[in-house]
C-alpha positions in Angstrom: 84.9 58.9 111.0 86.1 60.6 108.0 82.8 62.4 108.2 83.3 64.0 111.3 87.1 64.7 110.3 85.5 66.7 107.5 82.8 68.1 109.4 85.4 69.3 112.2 87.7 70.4 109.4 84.6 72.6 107.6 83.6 74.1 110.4 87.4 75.2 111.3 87.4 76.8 107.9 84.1 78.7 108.7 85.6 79.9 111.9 88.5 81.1 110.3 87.1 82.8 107.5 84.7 85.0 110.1 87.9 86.0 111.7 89.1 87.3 108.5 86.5 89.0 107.7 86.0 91.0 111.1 89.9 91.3 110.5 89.3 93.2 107.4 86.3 95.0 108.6 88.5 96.1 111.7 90.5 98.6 110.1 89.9 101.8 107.9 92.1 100.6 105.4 90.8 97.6 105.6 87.3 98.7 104.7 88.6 100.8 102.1 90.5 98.1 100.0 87.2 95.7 100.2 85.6 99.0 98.4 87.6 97.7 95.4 85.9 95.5 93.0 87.5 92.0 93.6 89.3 92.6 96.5 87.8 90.7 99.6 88.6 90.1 103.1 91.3 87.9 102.8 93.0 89.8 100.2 92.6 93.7 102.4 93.6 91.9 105.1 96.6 90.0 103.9 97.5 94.0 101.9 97.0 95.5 105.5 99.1 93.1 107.3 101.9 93.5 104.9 101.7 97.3 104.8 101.3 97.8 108.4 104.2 95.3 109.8 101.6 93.4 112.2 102.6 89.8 111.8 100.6 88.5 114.5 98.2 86.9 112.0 100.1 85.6 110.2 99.9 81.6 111.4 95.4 82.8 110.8 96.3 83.3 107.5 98.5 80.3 106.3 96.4 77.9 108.6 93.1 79.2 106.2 95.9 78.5 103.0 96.6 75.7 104.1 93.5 74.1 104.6 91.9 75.9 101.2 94.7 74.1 99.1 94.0 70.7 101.3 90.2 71.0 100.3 90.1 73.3 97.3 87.6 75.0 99.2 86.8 77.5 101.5 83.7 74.8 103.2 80.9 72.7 101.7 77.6 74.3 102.2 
């Protein structure tokens, strides 16, 4: 059971992080900020977010927070 918990919970965190990243990719400025060395998807996109006003992602980004800081991990591969 706890298996399959994690399993479910892993492959929420995979799904999530692909919608980040097409998120990020999504926008000019986006794609600019990743150009920066150590600034990823989740960063540009959280930058992009902030800058532009466009809070619908915001429950994306603190459900992927929230299970990173559960785990401390992005998913077991």
């Amino acid at each position: 059971m706890l298996a399959a918990q994690l399993q479910l919970v892993n492959e929420q965190v995979l799904e999530t992080d692909r919608l980040i990243r097409t998120d990020a990719r999504s926008t000019e400025v986006g794609r600019r900020l990743m150009e920066i060395p150590g600034v990823g998807p989740l960063l540009a996109s959280d930058l992009v977010v902030k800058q532009t006003g466009n809070f619908a992602l915001v429950s994306l980004y603190s459900a992927t927070e929230s299970s990173r800081a559960r785990f401390g991990t992005w998913a077991l591969r």
